[in-house]
N, C-alpha and C positions, 0 to 999 in steps of 0.2 A: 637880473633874471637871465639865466642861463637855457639858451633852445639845445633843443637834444640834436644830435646829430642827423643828416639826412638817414643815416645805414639802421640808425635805431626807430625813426618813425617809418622807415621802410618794412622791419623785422613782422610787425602785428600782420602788415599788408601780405607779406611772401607767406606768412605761416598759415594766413587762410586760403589764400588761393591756392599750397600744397591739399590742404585739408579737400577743398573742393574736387582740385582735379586725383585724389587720389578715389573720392565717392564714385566720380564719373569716371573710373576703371574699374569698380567694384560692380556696373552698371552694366557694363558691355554686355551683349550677346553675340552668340556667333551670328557672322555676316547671313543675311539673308539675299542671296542673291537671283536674279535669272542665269542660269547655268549655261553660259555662251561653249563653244565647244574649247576655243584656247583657253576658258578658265577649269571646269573642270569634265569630267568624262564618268559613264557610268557602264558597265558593263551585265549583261546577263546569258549565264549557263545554267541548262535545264536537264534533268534527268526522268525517259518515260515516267507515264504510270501506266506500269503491264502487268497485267490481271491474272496470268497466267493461263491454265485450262478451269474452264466452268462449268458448273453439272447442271442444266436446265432442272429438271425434279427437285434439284434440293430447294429446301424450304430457306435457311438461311441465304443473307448476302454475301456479294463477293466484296472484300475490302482489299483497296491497297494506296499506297503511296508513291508520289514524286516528287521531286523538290524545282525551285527555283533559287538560283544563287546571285547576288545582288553586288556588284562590287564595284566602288565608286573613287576616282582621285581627282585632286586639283588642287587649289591655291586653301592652306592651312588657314584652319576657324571657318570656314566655309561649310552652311546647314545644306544639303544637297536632298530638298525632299522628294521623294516619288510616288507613282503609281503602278501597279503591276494591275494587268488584264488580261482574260484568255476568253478566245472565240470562244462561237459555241458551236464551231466545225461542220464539218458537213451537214449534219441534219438543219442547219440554221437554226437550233430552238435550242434555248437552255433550260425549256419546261422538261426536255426530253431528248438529249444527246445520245445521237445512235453509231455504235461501231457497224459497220459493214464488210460483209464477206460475199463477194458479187452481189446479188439482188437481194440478199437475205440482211435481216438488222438485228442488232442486240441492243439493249436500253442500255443506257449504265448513265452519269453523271460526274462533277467534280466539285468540290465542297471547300472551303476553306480552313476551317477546322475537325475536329477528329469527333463530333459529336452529331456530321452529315445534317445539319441544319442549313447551313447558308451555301447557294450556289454561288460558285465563284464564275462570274463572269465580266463585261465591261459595264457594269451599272445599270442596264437596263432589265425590263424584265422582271426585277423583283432581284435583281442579282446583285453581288457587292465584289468591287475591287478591292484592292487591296493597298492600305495607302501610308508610308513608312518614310524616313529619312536620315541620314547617317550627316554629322558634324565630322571634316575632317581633321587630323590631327598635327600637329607640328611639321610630321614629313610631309602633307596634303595626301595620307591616306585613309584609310576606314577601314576597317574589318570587314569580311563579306557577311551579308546579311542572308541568311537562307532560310525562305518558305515552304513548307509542304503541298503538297496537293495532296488530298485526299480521293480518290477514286472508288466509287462504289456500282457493282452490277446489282439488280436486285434478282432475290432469287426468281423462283418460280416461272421464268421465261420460258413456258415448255414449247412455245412453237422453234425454238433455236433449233438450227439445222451443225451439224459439225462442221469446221470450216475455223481459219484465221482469220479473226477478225480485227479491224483497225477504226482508225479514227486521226485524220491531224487538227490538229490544235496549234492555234496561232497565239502567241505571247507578246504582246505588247508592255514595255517597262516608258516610262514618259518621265525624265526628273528637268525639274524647271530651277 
């Protein structure tokens, strides 16, 4: 009786343990991590939403838009998820966000999508954040990710007095 050699009862052993560990790299996901600052970084740049001039009598609303731009790097295959949030400014309400022109106010709001349903704000209230995340790439970068803001006056405000009016809005972006 002839024993096979050690490399040939080895051959069965190495061809399943390639089989395995090629499953457990079919398996991977990108790393989920806590986003320390030396690992990766995320960036945000915002553009108003200026309403232009508004006619208190008209019957329709005033719509307009602004964006926020999302831009994130750090160590490649890295899930880098966030939050985006916005005051609700000086009026402190987001039932009813007011621009002001000294003592005089204008209603208006800001929304998340283009269909003015949902206020965007920091989740309170009845409001929704906004909640997204970028996998970084080979170089450890991402594409920028950019959100709209939607802005709406409504109309009929006829007590509105002529005047510039403003409103700041604070932007909080959170990626863990």
């Amino acid at each position: 009786m002839t024993r096979p050699s050690p490399s040939l009862r080895l051959a069965p052993l190495l061809r399943t343990l390639a089989v395995l560990l090629c499953l457990c790299f079919a398996c991977v996901k990108p790393a989920q991590a806590l986003c320390l600052p030396a690992v990766c970084t995320c960036t945000l740049a915002t553009t108003n939403v200026a309403f232009g001039n508004y006619a208190p009598l008209a019957f329709g609303n005033t719509d307009t838009t602004g964006s926020l731009k999302v831009t994130c790097g750090g160590v490649a295959g890295l899930l880098i998820p966030f939050n985006l949030a916005i005051s609700a400014g000086g009026s402190a309400s987001f039932t009813n966000r007011q621009m002001k022109s000294g003592s005089n106010t204008l209603s208006y709001n800001l929304y998340t999508d283009a269909s003015y349903a949902t206020v965007w704000g920091d989740g309170s209230s009845s409001t929704q954040i906004i909640s997204s995340g970028v996998t970084l790439d080979l170089l450890g970068l991402a594409p920028a990710q950019t959100f709209y803001v939607y802005g709406r006056i409504p109309g009929r405000q006829i007590t509105a007095v002529p005047g510039v009016y403003n409103d700041t809005i604070s932007v909080t972006l959170t990626y863990f």
